[in-house]
N, CA, C and O atoms as a MOPAC input file, in Angstrom:
PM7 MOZYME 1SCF
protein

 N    -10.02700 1    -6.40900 1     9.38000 1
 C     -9.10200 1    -7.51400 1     9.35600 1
 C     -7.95200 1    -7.18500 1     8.40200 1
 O     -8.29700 1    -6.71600 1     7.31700 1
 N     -6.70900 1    -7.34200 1     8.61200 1
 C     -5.10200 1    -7.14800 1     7.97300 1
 C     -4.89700 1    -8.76000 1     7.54000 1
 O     -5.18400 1    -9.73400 1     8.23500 1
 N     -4.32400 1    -8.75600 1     6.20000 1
 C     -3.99900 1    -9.97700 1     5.91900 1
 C     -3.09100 1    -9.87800 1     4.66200 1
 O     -3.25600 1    -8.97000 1     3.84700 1
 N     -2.22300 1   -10.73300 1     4.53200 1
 C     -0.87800 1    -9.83400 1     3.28700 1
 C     -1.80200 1   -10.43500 1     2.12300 1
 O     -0.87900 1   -10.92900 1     1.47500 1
 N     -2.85700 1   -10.73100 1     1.44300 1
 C     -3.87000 1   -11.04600 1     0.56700 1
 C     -4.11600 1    -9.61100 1     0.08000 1
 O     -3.86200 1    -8.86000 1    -0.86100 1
 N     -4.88400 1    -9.67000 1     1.49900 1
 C     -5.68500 1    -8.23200 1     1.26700 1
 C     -5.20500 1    -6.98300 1     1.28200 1
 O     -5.86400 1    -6.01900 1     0.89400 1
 N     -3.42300 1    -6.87400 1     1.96000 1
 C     -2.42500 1    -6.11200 1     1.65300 1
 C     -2.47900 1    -6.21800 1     0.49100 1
 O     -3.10400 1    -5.27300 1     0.01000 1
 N     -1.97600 1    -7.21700 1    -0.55200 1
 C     -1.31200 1    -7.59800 1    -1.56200 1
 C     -2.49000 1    -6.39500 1    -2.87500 1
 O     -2.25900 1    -5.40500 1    -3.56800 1
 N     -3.42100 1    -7.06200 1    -2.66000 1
 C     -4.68600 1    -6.68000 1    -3.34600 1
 C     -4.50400 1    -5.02000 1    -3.56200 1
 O     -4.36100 1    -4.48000 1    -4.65900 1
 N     -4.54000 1    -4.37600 1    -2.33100 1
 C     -5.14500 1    -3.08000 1    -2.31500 1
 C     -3.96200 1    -2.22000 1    -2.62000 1
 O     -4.17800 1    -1.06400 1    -2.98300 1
 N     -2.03300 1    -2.90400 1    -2.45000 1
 C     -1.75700 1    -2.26400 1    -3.22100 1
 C     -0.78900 1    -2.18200 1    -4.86100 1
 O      0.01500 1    -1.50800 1    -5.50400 1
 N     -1.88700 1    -3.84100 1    -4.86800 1
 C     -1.98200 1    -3.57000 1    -6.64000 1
 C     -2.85100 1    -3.31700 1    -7.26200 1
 O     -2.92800 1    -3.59500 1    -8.45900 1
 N     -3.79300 1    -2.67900 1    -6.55300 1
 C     -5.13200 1    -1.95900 1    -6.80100 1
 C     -4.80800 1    -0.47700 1    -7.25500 1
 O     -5.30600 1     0.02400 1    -8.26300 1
 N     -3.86900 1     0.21700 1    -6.36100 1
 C     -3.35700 1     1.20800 1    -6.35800 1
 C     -2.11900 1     1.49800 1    -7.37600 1
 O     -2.03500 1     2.35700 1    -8.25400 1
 N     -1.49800 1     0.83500 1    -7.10700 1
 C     -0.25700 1     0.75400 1    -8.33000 1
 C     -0.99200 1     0.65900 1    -9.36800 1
 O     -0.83700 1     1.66900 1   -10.05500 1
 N     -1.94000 1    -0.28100 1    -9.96100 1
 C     -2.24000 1    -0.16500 1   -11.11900 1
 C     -3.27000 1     1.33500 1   -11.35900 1
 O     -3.81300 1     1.39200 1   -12.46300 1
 N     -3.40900 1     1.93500 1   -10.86200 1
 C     -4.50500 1     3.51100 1   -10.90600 1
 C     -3.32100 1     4.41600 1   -11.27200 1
 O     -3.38700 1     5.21400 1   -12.20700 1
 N     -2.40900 1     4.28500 1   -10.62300 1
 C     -0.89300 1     4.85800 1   -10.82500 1
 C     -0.31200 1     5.02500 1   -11.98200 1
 O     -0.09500 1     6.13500 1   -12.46700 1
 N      0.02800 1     3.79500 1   -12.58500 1
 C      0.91900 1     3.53400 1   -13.62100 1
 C      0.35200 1     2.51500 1   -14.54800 1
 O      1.07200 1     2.08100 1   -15.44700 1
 N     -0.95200 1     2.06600 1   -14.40300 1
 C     -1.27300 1     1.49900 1   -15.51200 1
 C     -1.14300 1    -0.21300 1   -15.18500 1
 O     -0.52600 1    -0.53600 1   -14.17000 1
 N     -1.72500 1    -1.26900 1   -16.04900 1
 C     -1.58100 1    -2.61700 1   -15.14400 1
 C     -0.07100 1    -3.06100 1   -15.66700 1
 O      0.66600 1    -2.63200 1   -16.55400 1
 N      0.01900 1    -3.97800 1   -14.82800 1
 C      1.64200 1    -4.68700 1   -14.90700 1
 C      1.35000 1    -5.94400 1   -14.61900 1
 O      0.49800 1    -6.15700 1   -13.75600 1
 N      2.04600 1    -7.11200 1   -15.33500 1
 C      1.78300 1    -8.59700 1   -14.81400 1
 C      2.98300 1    -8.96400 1   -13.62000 1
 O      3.07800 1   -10.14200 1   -13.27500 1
 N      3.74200 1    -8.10600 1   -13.10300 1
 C      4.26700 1    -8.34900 1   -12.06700 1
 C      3.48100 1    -8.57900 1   -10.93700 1
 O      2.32900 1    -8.14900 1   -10.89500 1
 N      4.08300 1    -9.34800 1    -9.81500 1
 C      3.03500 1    -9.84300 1    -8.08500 1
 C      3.72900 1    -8.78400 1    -7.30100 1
 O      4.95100 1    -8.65200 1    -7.23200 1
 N      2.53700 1    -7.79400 1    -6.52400 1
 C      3.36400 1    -7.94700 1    -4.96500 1
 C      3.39600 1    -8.66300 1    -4.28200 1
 O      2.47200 1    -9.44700 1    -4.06600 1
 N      4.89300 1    -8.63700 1    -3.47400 1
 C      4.80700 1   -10.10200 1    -2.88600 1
 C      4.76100 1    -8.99600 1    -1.15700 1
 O      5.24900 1    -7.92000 1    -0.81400 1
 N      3.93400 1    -9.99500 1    -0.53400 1
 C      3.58900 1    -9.31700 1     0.82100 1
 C      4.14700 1   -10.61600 1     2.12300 1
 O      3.75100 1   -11.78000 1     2.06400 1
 N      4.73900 1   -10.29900 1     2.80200 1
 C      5.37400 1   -11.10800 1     3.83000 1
 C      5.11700 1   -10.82600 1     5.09900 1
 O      5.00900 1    -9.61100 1     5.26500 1
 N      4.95600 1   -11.54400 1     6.20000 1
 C      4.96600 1   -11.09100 1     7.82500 1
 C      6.70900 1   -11.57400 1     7.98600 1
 O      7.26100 1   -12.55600 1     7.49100 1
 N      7.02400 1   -10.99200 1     8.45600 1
 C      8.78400 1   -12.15100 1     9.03400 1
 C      8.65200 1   -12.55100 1    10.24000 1
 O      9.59800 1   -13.16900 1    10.72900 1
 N      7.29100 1   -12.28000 1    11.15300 1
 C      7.87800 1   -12.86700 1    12.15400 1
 C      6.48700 1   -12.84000 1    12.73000 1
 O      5.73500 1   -12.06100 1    12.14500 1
 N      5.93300 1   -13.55000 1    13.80500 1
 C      4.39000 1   -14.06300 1    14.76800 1
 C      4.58600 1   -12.94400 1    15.70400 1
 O      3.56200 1   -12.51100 1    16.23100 1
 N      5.82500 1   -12.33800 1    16.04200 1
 C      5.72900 1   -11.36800 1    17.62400 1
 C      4.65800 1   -10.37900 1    16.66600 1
 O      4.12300 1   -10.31400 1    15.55900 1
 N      4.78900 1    -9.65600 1    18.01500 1
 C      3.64100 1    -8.39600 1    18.22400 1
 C      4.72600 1    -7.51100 1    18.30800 1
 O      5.81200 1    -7.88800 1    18.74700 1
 N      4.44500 1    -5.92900 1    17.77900 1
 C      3.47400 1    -5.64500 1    17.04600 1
 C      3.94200 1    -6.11600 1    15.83300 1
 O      5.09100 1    -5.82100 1    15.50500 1
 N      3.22400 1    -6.82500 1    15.07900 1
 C      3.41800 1    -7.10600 1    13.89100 1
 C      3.66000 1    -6.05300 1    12.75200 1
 O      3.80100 1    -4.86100 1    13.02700 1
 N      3.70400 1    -6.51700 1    11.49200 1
 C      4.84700 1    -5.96800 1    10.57300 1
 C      4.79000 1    -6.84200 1     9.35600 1
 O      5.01700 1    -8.05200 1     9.31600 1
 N      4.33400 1    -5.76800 1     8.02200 1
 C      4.02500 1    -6.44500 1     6.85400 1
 C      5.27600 1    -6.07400 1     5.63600 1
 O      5.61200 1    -4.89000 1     5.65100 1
 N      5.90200 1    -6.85200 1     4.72200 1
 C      7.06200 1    -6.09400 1     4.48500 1
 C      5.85600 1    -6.36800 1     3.09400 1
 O      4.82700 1    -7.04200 1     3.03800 1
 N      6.52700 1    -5.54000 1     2.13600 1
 C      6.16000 1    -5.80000 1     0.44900 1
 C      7.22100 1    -5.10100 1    -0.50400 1
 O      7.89900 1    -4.07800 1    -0.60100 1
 N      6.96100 1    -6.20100 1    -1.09500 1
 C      8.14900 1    -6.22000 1    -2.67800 1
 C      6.99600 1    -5.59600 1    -3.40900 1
 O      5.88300 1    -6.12100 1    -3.43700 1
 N      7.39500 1    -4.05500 1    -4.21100 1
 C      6.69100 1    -3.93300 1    -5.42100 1
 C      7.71200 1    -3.54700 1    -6.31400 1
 O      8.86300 1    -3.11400 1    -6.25500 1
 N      6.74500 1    -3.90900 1    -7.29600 1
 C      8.05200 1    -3.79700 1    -9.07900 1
 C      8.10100 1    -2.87000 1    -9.48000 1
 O      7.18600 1    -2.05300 1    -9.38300 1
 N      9.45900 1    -2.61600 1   -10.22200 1
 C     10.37000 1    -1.34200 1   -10.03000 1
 C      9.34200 1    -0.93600 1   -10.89100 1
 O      9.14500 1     0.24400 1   -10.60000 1
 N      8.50000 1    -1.29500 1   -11.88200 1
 C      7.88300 1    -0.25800 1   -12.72400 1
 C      6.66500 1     0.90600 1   -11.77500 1
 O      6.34100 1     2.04600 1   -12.10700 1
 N      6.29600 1     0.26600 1   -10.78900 1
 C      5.52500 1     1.30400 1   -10.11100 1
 C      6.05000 1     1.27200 1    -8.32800 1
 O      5.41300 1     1.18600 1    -7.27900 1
 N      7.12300 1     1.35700 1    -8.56600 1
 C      7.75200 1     1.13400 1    -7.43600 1
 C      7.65500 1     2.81900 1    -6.15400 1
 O      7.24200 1     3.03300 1    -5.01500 1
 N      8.24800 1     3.53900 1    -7.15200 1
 C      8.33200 1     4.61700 1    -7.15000 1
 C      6.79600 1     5.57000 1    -6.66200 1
 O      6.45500 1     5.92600 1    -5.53400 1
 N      6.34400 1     5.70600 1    -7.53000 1
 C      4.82800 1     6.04800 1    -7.54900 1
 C      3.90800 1     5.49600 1    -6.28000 1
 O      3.00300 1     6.06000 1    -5.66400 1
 N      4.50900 1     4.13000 1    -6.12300 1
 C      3.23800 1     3.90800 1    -5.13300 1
 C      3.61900 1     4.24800 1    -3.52200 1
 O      2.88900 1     4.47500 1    -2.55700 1
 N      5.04100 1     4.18300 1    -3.65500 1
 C      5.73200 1     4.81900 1    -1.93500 1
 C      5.24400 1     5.86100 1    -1.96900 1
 O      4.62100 1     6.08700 1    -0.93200 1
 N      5.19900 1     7.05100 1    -3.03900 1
 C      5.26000 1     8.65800 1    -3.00200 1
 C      3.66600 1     8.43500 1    -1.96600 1
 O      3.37500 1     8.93900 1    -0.88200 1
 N      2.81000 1     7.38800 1    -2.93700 1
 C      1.67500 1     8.27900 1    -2.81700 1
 C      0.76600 1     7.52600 1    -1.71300 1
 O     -0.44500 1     7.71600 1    -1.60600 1
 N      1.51600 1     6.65200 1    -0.91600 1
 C      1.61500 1     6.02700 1     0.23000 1
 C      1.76000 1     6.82700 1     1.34000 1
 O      1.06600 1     6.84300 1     2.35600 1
 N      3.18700 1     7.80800 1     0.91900 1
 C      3.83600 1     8.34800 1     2.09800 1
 C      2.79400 1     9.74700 1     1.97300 1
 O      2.88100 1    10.32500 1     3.05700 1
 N      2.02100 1    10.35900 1     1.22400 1
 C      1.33500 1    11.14700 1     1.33900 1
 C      0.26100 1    11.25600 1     1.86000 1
 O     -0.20500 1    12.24700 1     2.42300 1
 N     -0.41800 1     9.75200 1     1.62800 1
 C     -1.51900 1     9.96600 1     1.88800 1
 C     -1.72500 1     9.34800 1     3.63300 1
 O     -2.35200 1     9.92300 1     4.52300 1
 N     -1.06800 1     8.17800 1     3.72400 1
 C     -0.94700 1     7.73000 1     4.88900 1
 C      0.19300 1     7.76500 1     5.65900 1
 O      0.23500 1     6.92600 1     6.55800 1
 N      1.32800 1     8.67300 1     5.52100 1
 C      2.38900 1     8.97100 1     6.13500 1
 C      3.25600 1     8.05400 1     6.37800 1
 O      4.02000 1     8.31000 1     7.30800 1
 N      3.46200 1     6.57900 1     5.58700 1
 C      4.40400 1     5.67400 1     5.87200 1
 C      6.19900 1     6.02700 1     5.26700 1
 O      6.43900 1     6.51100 1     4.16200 1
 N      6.71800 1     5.84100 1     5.76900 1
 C      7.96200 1     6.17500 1     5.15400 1
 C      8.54400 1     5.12500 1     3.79100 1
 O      8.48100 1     3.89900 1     3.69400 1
 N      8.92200 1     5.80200 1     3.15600 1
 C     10.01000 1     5.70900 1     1.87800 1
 C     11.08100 1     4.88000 1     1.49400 1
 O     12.12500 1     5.23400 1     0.94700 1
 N     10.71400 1     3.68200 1     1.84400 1
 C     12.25400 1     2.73800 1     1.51700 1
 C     13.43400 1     3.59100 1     0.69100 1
 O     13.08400 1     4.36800 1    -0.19700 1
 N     14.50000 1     3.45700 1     0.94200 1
 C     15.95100 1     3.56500 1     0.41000 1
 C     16.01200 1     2.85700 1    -0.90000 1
 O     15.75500 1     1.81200 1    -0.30200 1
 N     16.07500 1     2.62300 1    -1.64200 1
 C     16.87500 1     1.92400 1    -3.04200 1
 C     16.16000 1     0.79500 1    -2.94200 1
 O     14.94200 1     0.93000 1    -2.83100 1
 N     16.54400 1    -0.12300 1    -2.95200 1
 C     15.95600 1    -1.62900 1    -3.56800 1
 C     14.94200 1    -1.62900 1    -1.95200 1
 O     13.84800 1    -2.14400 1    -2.18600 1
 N     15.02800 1    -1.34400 1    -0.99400 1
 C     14.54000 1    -2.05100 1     0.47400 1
 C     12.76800 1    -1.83100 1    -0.09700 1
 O     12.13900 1    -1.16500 1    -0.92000 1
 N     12.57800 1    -2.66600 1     0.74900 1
 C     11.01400 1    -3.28900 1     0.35200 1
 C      9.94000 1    -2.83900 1     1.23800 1
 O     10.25100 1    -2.85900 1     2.42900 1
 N      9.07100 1    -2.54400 1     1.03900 1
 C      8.06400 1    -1.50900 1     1.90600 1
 C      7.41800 1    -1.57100 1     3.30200 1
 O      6.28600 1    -2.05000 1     3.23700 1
 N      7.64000 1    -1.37400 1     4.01800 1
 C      7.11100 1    -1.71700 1     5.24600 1
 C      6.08300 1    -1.38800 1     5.99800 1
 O      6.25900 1    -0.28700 1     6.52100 1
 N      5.16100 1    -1.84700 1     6.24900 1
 C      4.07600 1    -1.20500 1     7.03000 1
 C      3.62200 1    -2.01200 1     8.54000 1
 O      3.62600 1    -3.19200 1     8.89300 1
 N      3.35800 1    -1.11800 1     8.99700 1
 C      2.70500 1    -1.45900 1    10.43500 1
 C      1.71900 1    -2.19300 1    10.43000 1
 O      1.50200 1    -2.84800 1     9.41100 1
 N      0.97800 1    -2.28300 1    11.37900 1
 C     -0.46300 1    -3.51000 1    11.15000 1
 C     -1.59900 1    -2.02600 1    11.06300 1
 O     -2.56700 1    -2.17400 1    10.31600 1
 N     -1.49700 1    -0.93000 1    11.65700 1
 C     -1.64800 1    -0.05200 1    11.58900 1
 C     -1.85600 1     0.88500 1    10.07500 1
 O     -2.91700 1     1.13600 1     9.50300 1
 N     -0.72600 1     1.20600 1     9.75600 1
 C     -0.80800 1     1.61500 1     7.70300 1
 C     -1.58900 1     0.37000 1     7.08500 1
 O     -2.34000 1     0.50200 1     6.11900 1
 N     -1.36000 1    -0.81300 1     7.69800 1
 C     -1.53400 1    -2.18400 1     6.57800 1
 C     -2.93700 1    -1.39700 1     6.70900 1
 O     -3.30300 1    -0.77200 1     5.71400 1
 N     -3.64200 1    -1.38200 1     7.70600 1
 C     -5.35100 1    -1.62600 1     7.74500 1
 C     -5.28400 1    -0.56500 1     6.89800 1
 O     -5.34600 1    -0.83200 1     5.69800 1
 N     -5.12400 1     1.07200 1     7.36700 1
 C     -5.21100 1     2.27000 1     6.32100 1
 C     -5.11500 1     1.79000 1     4.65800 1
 O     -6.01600 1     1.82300 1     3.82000 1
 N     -3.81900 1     1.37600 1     4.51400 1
 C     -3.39600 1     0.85700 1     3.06200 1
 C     -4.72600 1     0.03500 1     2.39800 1
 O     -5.28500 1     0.20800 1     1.31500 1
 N     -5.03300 1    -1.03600 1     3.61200 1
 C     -6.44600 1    -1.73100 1     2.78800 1
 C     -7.56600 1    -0.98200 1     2.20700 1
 O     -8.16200 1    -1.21400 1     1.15500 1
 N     -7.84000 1     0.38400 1     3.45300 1
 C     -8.80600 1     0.72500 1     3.58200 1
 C     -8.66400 1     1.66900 1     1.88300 1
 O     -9.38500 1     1.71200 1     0.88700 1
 N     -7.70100 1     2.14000 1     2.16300 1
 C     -7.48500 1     3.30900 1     1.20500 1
 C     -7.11900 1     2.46500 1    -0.48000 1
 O     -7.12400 1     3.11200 1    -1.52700 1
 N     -6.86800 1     1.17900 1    -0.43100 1
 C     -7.26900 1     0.76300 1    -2.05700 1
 C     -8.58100 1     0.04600 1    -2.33200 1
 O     -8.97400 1    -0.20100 1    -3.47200 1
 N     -9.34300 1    -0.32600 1    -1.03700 1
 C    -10.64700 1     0.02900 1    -1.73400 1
 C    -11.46200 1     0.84500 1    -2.26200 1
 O    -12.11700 1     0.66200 1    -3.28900 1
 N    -11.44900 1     1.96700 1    -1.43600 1
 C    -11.71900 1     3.47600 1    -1.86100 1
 C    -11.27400 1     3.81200 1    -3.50700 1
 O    -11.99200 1     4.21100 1    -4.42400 1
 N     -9.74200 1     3.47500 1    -3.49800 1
 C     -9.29300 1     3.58500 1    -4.87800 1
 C     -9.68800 1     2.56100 1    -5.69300 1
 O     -9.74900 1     2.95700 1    -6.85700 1
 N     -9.95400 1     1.51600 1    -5.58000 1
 C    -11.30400 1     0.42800 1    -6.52400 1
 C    -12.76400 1     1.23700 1    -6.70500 1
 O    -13.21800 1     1.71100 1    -7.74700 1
 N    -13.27900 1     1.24300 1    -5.53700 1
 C    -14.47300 1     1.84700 1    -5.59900 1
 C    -14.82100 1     3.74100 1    -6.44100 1
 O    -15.73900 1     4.53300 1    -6.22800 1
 N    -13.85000 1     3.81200 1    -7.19100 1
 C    -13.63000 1     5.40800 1    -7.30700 1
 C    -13.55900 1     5.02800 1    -8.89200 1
 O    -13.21500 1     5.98200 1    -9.58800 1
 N    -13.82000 1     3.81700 1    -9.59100 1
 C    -14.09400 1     4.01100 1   -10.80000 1
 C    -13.43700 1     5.23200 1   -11.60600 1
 O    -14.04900 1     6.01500 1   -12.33400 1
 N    -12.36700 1     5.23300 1   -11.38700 1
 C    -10.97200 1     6.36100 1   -12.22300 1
 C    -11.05000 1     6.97400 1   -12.36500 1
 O    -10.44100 1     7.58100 1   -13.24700 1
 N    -12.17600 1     7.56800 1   -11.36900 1
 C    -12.53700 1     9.50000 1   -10.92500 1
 C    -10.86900 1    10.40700 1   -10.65100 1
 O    -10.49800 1    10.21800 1    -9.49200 1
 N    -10.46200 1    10.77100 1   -10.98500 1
 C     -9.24400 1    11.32900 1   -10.74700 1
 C     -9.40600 1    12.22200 1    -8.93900 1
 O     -8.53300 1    12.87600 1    -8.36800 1
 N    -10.35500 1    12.01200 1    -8.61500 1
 C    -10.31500 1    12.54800 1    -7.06100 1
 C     -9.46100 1    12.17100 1    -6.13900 1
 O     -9.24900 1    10.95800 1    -6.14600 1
 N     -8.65100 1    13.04300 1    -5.00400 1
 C     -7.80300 1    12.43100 1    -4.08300 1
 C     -8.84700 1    11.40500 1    -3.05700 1
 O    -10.05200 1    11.37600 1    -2.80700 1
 N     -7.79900 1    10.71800 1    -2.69800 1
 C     -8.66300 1     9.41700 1    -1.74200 1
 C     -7.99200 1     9.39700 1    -0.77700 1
 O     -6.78400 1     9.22500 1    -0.94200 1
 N     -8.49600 1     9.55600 1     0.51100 1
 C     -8.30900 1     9.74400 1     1.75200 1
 C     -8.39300 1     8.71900 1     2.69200 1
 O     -9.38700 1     9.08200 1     3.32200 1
 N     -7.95700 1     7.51200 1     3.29700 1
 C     -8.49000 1     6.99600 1     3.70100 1
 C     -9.52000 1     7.27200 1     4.67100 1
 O     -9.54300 1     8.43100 1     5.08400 1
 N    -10.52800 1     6.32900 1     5.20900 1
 C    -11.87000 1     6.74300 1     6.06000 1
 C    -11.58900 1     6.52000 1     7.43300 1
 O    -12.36600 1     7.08200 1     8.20400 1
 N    -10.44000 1     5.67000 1     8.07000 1
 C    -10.03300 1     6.37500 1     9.34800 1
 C     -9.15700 1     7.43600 1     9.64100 1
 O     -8.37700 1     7.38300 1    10.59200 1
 N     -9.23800 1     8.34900 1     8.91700 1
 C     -8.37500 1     9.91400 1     9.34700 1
 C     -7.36000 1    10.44100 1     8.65600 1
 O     -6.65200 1    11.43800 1     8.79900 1
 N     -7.45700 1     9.23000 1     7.56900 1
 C     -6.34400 1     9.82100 1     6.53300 1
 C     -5.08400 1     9.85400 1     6.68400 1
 O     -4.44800 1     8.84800 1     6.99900 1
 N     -4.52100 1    11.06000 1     6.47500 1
 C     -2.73200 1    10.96800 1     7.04000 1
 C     -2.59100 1    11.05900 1     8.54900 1
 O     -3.12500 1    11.97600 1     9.17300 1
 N     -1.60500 1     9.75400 1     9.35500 1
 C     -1.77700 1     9.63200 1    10.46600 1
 C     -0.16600 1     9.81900 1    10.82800 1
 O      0.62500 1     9.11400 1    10.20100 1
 N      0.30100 1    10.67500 1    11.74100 1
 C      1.95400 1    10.04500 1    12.22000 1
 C      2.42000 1     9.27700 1    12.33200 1
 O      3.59600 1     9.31600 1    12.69300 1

């Protein structure tokens, strides 16, 4: 199940493994009910950076431009979930985390 909660969660789960905790929110949005759906997210400039890189590495989503706000498919969203539980569940093992449906996808 995809839900901008459980977006929200997994990647300030991740940002904080990154860069340490921050009292900033991601803010996670749908803009619109059509299909295929589409999750946008605001993250703060302090781990802003860090968490696209290691987004676009691990699950191949692309790189917002300057201020533009992150976008994922319903597709990355599920990966993205999948892959900051993994990074919860990894107790700050410094190991790479892959997500468990196939990892980096086109």
């Amino acid at each position: 199940m995809v839900s901008t909660v459980l977006i929200r969660h997994a990647l300030k789960t991740i940002a904080e493994r990154l860069c340490g905790p921050f009292p900033e929110n991601i803010c996670v949005l749908v803009p619109s009910a059509k299909t295929p759906r589409v999750y946008v997210a605001s993250v703060p400039v302090k781990c802003r950076a860090a968490l696209h890189q290691y987004l676009a590495e691990r699950i191949g989503v692309s790189i917002p431009h300057g201020n533009d706000p992150l976008i994922l498919s319903a597709t990355e969203a599920k990966v993205a979930i999948e892959l900051g539980e993994q990074v919860r569940r990894s107790d700050g093992r410094d190991e790479v985390v892959e997500a468990e449906s196939g990892g980096v996808f086109p």
